[in-house]
Structure formats: C-alpha cells, structure tokens
C-alpha positions as CSV (number, residue, x, y, z in Angstrom):
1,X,96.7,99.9,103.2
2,X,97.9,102.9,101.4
3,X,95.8,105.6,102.0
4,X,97.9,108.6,101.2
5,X,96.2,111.2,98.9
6,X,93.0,109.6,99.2
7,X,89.7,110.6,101.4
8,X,88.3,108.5,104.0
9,X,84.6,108.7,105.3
10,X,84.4,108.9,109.5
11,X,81.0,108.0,111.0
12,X,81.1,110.9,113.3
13,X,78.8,111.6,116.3
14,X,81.0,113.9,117.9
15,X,82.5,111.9,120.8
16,X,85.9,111.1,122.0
17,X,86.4,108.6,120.2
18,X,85.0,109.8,117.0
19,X,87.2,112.6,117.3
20,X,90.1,110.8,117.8
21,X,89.6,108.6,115.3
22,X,89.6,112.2,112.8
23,X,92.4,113.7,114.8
24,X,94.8,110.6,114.2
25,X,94.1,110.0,110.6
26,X,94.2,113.7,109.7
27,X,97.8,112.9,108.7
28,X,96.9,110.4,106.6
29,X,94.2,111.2,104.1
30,X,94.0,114.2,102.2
31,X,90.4,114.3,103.0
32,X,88.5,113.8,105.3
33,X,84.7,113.9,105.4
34,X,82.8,114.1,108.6
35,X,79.4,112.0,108.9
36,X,76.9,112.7,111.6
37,X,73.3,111.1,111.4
38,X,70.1,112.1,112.1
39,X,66.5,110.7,112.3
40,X,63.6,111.1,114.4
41,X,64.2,110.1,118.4
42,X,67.9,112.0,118.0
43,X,68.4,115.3,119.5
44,X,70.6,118.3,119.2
45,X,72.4,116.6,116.3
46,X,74.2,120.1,115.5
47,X,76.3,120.0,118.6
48,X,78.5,118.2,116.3
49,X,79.5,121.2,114.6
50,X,81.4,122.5,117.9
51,X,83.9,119.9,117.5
52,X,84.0,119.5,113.8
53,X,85.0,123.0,114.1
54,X,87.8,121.5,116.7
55,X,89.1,119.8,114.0
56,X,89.5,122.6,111.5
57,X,90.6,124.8,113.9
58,X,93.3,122.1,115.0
59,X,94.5,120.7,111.4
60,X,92.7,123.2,109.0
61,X,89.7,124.1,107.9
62,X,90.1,122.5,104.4
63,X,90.7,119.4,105.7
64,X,87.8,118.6,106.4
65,X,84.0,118.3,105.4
66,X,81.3,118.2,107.9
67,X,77.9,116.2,106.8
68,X,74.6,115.7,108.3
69,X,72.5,113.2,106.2
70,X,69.5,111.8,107.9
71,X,68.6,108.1,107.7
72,X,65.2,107.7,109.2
73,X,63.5,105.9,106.1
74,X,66.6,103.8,106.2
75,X,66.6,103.0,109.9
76,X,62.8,102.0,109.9
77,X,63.5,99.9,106.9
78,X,66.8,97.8,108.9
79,X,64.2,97.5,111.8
80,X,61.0,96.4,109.9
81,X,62.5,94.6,107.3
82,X,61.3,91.0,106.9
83,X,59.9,91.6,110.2
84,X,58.0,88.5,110.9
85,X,60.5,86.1,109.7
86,X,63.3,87.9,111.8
87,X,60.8,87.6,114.9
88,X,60.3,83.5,114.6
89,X,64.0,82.9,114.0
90,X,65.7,85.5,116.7
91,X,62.7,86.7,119.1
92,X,63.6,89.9,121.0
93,X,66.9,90.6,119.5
94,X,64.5,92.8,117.0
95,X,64.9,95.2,120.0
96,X,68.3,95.9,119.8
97,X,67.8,99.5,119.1
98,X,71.1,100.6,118.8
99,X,72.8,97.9,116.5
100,X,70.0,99.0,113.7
101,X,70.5,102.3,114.2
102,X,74.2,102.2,113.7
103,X,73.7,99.4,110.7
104,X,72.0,102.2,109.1
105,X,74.7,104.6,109.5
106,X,76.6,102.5,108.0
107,X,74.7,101.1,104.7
108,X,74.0,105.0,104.3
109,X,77.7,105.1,104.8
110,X,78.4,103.2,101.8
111,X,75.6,104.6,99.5
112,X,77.9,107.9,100.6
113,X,80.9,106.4,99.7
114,X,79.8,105.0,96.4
115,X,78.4,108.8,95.4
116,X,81.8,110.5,96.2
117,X,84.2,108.0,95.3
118,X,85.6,107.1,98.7
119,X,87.6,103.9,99.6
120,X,88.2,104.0,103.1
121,X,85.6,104.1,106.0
122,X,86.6,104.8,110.0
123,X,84.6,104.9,113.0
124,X,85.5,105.2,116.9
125,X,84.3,101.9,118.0
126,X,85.9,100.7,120.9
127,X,86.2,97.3,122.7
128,X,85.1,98.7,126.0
129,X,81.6,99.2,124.7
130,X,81.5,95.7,123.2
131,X,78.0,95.3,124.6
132,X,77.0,97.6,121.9
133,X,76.5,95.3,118.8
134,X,78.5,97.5,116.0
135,X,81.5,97.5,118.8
136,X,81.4,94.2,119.2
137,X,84.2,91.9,117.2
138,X,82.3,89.6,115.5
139,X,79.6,92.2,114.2
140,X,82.3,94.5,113.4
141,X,84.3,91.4,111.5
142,X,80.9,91.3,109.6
143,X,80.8,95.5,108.4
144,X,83.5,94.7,107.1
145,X,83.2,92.4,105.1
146,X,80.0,94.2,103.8
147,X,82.3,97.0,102.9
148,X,84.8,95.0,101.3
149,X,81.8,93.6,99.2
150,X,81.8,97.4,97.9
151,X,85.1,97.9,97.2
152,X,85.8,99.8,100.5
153,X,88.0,99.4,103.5
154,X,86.6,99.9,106.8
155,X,88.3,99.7,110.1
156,X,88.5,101.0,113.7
157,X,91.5,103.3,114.6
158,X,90.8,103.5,118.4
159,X,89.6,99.5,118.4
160,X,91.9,98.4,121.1
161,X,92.3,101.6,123.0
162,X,91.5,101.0,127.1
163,X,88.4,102.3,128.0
164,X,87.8,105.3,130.4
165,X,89.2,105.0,134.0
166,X,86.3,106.5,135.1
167,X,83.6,104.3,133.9
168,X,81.1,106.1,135.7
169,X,79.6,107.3,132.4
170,X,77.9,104.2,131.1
171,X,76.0,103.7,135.0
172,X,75.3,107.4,134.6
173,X,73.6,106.5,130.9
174,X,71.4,103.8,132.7
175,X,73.3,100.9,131.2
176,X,74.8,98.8,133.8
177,X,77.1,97.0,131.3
178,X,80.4,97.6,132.9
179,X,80.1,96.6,136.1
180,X,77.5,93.4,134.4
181,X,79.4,90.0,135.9
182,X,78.7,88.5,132.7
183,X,80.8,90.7,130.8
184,X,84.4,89.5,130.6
185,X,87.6,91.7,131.0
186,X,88.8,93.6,128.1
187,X,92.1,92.8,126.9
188,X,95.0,95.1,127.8
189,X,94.9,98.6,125.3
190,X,97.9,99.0,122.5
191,X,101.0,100.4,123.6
192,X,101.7,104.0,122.6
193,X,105.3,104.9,123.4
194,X,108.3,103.3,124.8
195,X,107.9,103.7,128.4
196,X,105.2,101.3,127.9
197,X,102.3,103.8,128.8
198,X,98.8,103.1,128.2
199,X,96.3,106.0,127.2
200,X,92.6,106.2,127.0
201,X,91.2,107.8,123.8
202,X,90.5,110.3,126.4
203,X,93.9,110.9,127.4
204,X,95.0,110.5,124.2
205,X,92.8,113.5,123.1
206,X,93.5,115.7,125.2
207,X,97.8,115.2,124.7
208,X,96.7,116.4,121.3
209,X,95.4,119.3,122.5
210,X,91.6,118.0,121.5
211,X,90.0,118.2,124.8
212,X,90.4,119.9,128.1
213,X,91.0,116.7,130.8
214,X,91.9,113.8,129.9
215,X,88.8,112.1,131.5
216,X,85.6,114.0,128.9
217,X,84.0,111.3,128.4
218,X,80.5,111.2,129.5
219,X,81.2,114.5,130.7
220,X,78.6,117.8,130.0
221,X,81.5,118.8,128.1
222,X,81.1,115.5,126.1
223,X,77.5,115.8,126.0
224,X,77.6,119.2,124.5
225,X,79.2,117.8,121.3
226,X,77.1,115.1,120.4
227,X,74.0,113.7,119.7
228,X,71.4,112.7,122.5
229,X,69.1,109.8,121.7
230,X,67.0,107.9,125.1
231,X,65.9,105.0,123.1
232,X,69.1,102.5,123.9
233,X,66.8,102.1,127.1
234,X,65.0,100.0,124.5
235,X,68.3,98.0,124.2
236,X,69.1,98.9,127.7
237,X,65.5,96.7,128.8
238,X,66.1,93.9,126.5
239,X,70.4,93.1,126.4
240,X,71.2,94.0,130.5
241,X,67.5,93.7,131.8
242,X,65.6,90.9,130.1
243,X,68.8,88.5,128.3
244,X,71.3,88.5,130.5
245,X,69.2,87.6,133.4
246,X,69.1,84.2,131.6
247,X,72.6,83.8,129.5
248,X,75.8,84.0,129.5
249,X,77.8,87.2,127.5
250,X,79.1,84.4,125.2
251,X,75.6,83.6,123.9
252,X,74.8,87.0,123.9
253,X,77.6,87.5,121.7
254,X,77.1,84.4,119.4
255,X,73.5,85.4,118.6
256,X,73.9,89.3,118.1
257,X,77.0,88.0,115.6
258,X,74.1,86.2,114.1
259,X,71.0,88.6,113.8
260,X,73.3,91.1,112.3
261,X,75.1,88.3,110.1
262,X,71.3,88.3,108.5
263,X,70.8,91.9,108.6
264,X,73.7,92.9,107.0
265,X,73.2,90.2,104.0
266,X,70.0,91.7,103.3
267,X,71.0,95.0,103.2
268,X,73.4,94.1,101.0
269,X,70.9,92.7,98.8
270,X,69.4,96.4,99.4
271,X,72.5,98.3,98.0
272,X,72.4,95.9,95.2
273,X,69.1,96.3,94.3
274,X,66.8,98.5,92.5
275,X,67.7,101.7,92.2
276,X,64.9,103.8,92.8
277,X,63.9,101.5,95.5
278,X,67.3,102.6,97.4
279,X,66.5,105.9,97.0
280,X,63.2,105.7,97.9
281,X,64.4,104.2,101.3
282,X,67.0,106.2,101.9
283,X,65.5,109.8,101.2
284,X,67.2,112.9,100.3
C-alpha cells in the first residue's frame, strides 16, 4: 500500500480509537475525511465535532474534513431486507443491532468513496471488542473484500492494539462481554518500541498529546465526544443474554461470519444496482 498523496475515508464516531486511527495516518494521506453517522435512536451525534476539532487543532485544520451523513433509510433497508428469508435461515441473529448499523456505515462508506474518488477506507476496530460483529475477524475479512470489490482498500490501523486495562467500561455499558467465560483471550497487542512496551490505543493517545490520561475510554470525557445510542441492549439481550447461554463463542463467531457473509453479498448487489433505487435508499 502506497498511500502517499492520496485521501482516505475514516469511519469516525469520535472515540479513542477512531481518533487514533486519524491521528496515526495523518502522516500518511494528504487527506483525510472524517465520517460520523447518524439516524434515528443516535444521540448527540455533534459531540464529534469536539474532537474532530482535536485533530485540526493537533495536525491542521486543512487536513481534515469533518462529515455527518445520515443513513437511516439505509440502515432500515440492511435490517429489513429479505426479511423473512433471513429469519428461516439464521433466526435471531436479525437482532444483532449493532452489526447492521455499522454494515450501513460502511456501504454508505463506499457510495462516499465512489462520489469523491477515494481509495482507502480506515476504522478503529479493535480485537478487544470482537463480540461486536464488524470487530470481529472473520466479518471484518468479509468488509473487506466488499471493498476490494469497489476498488478500495479498507483496513484497521489499531486492529491488534490491547484493549483498555480498565475494562470497567463495557460492564458499565451493560454488556458483560469481557468478563463472558465464553469469550477467549485476546492475543498479545503489537509492539511499539524497542523496550518491548505495550500501549493501549488509550495510552497511545494520550503520548500524542490526544487525550488527557491514558485510560479515557469509557470515560465522561470519552462520552462527551461521541455518539450515544441504547439500542446494543437489543444485541446486548440477544448475543450475551439469550445465545450464549446455549453456545459456545466459536459458534457464535461461525454464524455471525455467516449472517453478515449474506448481508454483505446483497448489499453488494445494492451498490450494483439501480441507481435511483440506491439513492432512494440511501437519502440525501
């Protein structure tokens, strides 16, 4: 990959890792364009703006674009699409909540990137939050591949970064996923300098000056700068609550990789499709 002089597209909600993922490719593209989505069930959306303005204020102001494009056509469309069909082949996995919402970042993502001419796509997705279906491996192996279809590279800077030492955050969210004894150890996090230290995207963040401990995450602070959305206790109910009482991680895994394998075939039908149909779907 040879990105220099050309743009790349960050799905952008605010976070650590979101920002990190802007802060450590600032070097590398000579534009960078900020997306943050909205749709109905999100709330105060514009708190990104407090650390887009970070950014700028860190790297330059012209460095950046800041976007908020809303997909709630789209995201009712990735949820109610061949609804039926989707409920006799993988039953309750229609609830996971959060995996649609962020596939329809994503195809917006590329409808985006198709419109502006951009070739490269980043996100902060992070093993530690591999219950989350578009942060876990195989449904991330599976984006890509639907960019690539487009002519676009994605990938995930801050992939293998350790997660937070203070996982309180996700019990404080309701989720339960860390401490979940069906969820296996994450792997050990890259290696960032030679006395072999490890650093959270947290820790790395705030050596670069970003944030103001090196623990934010799940903080107020962190809360203040990103969207808020309560229905993951949809996916909260059905993945820790209802699933998991009854498999193991592995077949959780195996049939998320699946349902989304499906999904993201027919949205790329979508994309191909009928152009005012796509726009139709999508909105303004």
């Amino acid at each position: 990959m040879n990105p220099q002089g050309e743009s790349v597209a960050i799905l952008f909600s605010g976070g650590t890792d979101s920002t990190l993922t802007a802060a450590l490719l600032e070097e590398s593209f000579n534009k960078i364009h900020l997306i943050t989505y909205n749709r109905f069930g999100f709330h105060e959306t514009d708190n990104t703006a407090v650390q887009a303005q970070l950014l700028k204020d860190k790297f330059g102001n012209d460095k950046f674009i800041h976007e908020i494009l809303n997909v709630d056509k789209l995201f009712k469309h990735v949820s109610y699409e061949n609804y039926f069909s989707n409920i006799r082949k993988f039953g309750l996995f229609n609830l996971s909540t959060c995996g649609l919402c962020k596939l329809s970042m994503h195809v917006r993502t590329i409808k985006y990137c198709n419109d502006n001419n951009i070739k490269y796509v980043a996100d902060g997705a992070n093993q530690a939050m591999s219950m989350f279906p578009a942060q876990m491996k195989g449904v991330i192996d599976e984006l890509k591949r639907m960019y690539e279809h487009f002519g676009i590279t994605y990938f995930n800077p801050v992939f293998e970064m350790d997660g937070p030492e203070e996982k309180g955050f996700i019990e404080k969210s309701n989720l339960q996923i860390i401490s979940d004894p069906t969820v296996p150890e994450i792997e050990k996090p890259l290696v960032y300098d030679e006395a072999k230290k490890t650093f959270t995207p947290g820790e790395k963040l705030f050596s670069l000056g970003l944030a103001p401990n090196p623990n934010v995450k799940g903080s107020k602070y962190d809360r203040k700068r990103q969207p808020r959305c309560f229905q993951f206790i949809i996916f909260n109910i059905f993945a820790i609550k209802y699933f998991l009482q009854k498999h193991t991680y592995d077949e959780y895994r195996d049939m998320t990789v699946d349902f989304y394998k499906s999904k993201i075939s027919s949205m790329v039908q979508l994309l191909e499709g009928d152009d005012k149909k796509l726009k139709k779907i999508i909105g303004k």
